[in-house]
N, C-alpha and C positions, 0 to 999 in steps of 0.2 A: 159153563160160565154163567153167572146170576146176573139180572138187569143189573142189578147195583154194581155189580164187579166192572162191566163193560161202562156203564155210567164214569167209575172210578179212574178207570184207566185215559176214557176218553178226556175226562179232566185233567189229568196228572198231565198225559200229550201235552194238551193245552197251554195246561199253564207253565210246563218246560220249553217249549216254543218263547214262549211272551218273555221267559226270564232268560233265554239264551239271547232275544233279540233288544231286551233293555236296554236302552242308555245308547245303542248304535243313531249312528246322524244320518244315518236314510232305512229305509224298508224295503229298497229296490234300486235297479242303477239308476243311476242319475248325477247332477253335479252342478252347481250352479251356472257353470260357464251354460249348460242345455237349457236350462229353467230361461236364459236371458234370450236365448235364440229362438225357444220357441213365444216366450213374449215378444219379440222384434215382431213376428212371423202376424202377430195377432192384430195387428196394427194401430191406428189411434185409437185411444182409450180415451172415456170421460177423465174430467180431470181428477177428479176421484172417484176410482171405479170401482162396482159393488164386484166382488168375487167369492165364487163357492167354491173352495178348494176339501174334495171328496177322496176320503182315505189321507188323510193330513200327515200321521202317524207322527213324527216329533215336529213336523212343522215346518223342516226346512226351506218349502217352497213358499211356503204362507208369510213366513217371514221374509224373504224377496220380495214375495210380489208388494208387501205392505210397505217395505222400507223405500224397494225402488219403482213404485210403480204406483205408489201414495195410495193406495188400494184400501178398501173396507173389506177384509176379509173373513168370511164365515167357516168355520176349519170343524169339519166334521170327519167325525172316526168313533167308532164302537169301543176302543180300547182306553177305557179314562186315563192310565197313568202317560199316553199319548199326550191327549190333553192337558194334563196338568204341567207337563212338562213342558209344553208349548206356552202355555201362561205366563209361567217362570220366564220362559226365557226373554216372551214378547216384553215382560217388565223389567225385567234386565235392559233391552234396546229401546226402553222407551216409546212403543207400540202399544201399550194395554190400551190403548182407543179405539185402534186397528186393528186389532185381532179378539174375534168371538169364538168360541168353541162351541159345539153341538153335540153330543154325545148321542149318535143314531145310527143308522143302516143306511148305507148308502142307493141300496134298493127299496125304500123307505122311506122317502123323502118328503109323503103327505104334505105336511106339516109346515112345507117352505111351501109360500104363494108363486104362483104363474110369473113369468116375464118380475122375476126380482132381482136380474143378477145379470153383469153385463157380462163377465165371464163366470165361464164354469172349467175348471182344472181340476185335472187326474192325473197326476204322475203315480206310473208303477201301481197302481189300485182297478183299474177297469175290468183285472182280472176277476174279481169278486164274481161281477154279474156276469162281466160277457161284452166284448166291441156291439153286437148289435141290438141289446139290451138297453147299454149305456146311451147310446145314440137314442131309443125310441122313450126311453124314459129322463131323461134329462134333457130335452130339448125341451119341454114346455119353462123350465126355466129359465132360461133366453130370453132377456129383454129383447127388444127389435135392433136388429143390428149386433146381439151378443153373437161371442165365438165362444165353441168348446174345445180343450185342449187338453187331450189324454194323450198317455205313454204306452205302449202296447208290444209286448213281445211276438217276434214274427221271424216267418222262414226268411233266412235272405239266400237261400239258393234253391233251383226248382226242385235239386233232390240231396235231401237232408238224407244221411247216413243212418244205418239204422240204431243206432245204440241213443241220438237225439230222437228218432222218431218214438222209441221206444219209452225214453223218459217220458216227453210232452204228449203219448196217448194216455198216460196215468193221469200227469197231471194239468193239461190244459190243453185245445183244439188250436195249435196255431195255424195261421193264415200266411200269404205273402202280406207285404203292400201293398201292390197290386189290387190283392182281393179285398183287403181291407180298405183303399179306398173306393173300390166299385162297389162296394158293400153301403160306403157313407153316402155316397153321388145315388144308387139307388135309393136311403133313406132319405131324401132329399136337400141335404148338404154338398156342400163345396167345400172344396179340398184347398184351401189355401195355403198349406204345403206341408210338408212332411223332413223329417227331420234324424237323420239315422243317428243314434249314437254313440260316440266313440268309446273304445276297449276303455278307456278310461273313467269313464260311467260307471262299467260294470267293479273296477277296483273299487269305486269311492264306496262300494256297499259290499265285496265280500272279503277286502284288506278286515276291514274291520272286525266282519263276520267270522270270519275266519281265527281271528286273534280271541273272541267269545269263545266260539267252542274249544282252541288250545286252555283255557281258563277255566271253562266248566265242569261243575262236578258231576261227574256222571251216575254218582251214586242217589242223586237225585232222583225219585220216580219221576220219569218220564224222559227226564233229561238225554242219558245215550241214545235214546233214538231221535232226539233231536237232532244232537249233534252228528248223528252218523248221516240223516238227512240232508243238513247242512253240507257235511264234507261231501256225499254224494253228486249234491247240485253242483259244489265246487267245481269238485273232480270233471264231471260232464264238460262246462264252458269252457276249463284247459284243457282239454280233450279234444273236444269239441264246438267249439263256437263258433266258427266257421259259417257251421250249418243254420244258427239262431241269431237273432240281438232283439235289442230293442230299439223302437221308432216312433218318434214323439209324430202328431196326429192335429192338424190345427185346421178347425174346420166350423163353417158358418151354414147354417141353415137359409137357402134357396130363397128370396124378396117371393112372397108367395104372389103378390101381386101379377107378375107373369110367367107366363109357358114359356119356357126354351127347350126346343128341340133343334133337329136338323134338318133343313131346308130340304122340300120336295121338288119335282118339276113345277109343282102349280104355284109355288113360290119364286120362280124365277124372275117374272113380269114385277112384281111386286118390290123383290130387291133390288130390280136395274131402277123402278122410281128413286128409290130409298138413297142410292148412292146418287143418284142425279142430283137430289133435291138436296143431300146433306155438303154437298162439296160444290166447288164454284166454276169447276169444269166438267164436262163431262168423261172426260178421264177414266175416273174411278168406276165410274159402271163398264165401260169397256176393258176397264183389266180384269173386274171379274169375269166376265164371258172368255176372255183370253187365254184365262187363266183354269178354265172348268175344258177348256180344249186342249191341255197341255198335261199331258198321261205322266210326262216327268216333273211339274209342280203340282197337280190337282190330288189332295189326301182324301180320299173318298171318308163320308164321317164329321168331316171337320170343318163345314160350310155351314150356320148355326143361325138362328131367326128366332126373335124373341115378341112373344103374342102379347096382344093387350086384352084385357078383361071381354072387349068386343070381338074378339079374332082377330083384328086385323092384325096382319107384322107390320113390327114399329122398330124393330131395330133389326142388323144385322153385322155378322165377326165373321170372318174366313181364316183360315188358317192353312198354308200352303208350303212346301216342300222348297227350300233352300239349303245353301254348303255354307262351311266355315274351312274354308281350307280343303275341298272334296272331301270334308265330312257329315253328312246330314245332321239337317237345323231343318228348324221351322220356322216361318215368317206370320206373323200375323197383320195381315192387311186385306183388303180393308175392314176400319170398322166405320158402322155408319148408322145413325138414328134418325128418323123421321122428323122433320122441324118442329111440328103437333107435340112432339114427346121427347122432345130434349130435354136435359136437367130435370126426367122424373124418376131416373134410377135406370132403364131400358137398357141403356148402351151398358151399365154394368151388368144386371143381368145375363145379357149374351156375351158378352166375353171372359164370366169367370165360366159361362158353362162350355163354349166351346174350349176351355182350357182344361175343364176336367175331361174334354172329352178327346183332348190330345194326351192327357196323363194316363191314360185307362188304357190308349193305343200304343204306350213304349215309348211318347217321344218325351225325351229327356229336356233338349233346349230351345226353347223360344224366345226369337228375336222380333222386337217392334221400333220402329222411327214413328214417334209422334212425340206428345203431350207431355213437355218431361213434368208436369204437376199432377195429370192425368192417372197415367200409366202407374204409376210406382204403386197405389192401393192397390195394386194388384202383386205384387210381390218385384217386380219389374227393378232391376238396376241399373246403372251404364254400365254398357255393353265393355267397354274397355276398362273395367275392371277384372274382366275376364280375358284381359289382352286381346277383342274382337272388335273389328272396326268394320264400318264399310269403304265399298271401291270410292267415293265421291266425296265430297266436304259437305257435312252438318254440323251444328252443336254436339258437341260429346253428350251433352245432357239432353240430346234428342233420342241418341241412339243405346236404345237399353234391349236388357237381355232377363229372360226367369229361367232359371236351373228349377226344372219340373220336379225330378228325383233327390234335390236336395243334396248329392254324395258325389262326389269321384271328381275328377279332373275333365275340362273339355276343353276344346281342339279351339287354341288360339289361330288367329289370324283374321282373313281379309274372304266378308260375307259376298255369295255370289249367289245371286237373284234369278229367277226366272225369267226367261226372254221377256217376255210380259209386262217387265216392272220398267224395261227399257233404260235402265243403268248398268 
């Protein structure tokens, strides 16, 4: 076979691909009801917020975010007739203000300035470069305070059958969750939550797909292997899906301004100040020590101190071992910052890290009694939304709860504390 012939064929591929996948309303699963929950997840936005939406393909997120989220959005993809379709349509809805196109590489991105974008969104596209690609090369475009928010196909069970492993060694290295968020927390992001998505994702993108290739002519060069491609992938996820999905990824880059790690012995003297000084009893520093003596509430790992540019620790999160009905929870208390460094970011700092550093270790739900204006930036809800109460009388809107993993049902009822907490 002649360069030119391999050349010829690889284009024919190509462009049978592009003409099997024309005119479909997504590129990958997805659905708008996901696009809205992983915006919930992203939190306050400016009021018109600048957004890079990478691998765009028709648009359909770009158009969300801009209708309902009053967004400026920049929609880049390599593939013009992508684009131009995405124009059409933003003109049709009345968006041509709101929505740019960029015709680039998404691994390429020179060309857009530093810190210009208060979100950066990737649904179903991160595949191109790679999860730890995308993190190390699109984070400089994060204004202060921006969130990134990709879609990523991943194992959801520790052993995938071999007929998926056998697919996804061809054509993509997937990870758990798990490993993909210890993967982001190593890159130095926070994982403000994750997001599985439902068997109905994956319909809204191969009902369709599926109905192309019944329609295609396969007499086309290139075309039958597309379409045999296509039915292939199909065939797999009813087969097999079990083994795979996909997991939207909402995550903020680390306030660099401080260290958060995990409390040493030599930090102990330091945290009992910290809680003294921040609370109007002395209380709260005895229930940590209380609490660091109690083998059935103390989580080794999850005891968290966040340094200021001088060393000193200026804030502190613990997170400790509770039930929901005799079934493990977590409690997060206390937390406590330094008077010196109140109101300069510190107390968040260390309790979104000690929170990835309870997601990293399996727990699934954490419960907090505080701040109900506080707490919620952190994903935080009432607790009795979840039909979870505690033994005692507060505000409902004192007592909130985060679902770490995002999926499944958890164990309603009536929360039980560590001796320590003396409720």
């Amino acid at each position: 076979m002649t360069a030119d012939t391999t050349t010829d064929t690889t284009n024919a591929l190509r462009d049978a691909f592009f003409a099997l996948h024309h005119g479909l309303p997504r590129q990958g699963p997805g659905s708008d009801a996901t696009t809205r929950r992983l915006l919930a997840l992203a939190g306050p936005l400016p009021e018109r917020p600048r957004v890079l939406d990478l691998g765009c393909g028709p648009g359909r997120s770009a158009l969300l975010l801009a209708a309902e989220a009053g967004a400026d959005v920049t929609a880049v993809d390599l593939h013009e007739p992508f684009l131009a379709g995405l124009r059409s349509s933003a003109a049709d809805r009345g968006l041509t203000d709101r929505v740019r196109t960029l015709r680039a590489d998404m691994g390429a991105l020179g060309e857009l300035p530093d810190a210009s974008f208060d979100l950066v969104w990737a649904e179903s596209s991160v595949f191109v470069l790679g999860f730890d690609r995308a993190l190390a090369e699109w984070r400089r475009l994060l204004a202060p305070g921006g969130t990134l928010v990709l879609t990523e196909c991943v194992w959801t069970t520790e052993e995938p059958g071999p007929e998926a492993r056998a697919f996804w060694a061809d054509a993509y290295p997937l990870r758990t969750v798990s490993d993909n968020a210890a993967a982001a927390v190593g890159a130095g992001d926070h994982v403000l939550g994750t997001v599985p998505q439902p068997e109905g994702d994956w319909d809204e993108y191969y009902g369709p797909l599926a109905r192309h290739a019944d329609a295609a002519d396969t007499t086309v060069p290139g075309m039958a292997e597309a379409v045999a491609a296509a039915r292939a992938e199909i065939a797999l996820r009813r087969e097999h899906g079990a083994d795979y999905g996909y997991t939207g990824f909402v995550l903020r880059p680390a306030d660099p301004r401080w260290t958060v790690r995990e409390e040493t012995a030599d930090d102990v003297p330091r945290v009992r100040e910290i809680n003294a000084a921040a609370f109007p009893t002395p209380g709260e520093s005895a229930l940590v020590d209380a609490l660091r003596a109690d083998p059935d509430a103390w989580l080794p790992g999850l005891s968290y101190v966040a340094e200021a540019p001088d060393g000193t620790v200026a804030a502190y999160a613990l997170i400790t071992r509770c039930h929901v009905d005799g079934a493990p929870a977590a409690a997060l208390a206390p937390v406590a910052v330094a008077p010196a460094y109140q109101r300069t970011g510190a107390g968040q700092a260390v309790v979104r890290a000690v929170l990835d550093a309870a997601r990293l270790r399996g727990e699934r739900l954490v419960l907090v009694l505080g701040h109900p204006e506080y707490y919620p930036r952190f994903g935080f809800v009432r607790a009795s939304a979840y039909g979870i109460k505690p033994a005692f009388e507060v505000p409902d809107d004192a007592m909130m709860a985060l679902l770490l993993d995002g999926s499944g049902p958890v164990t309603r009822g009536t929360i039980s504390y560590p001796a320590a907490f003396g409720v």
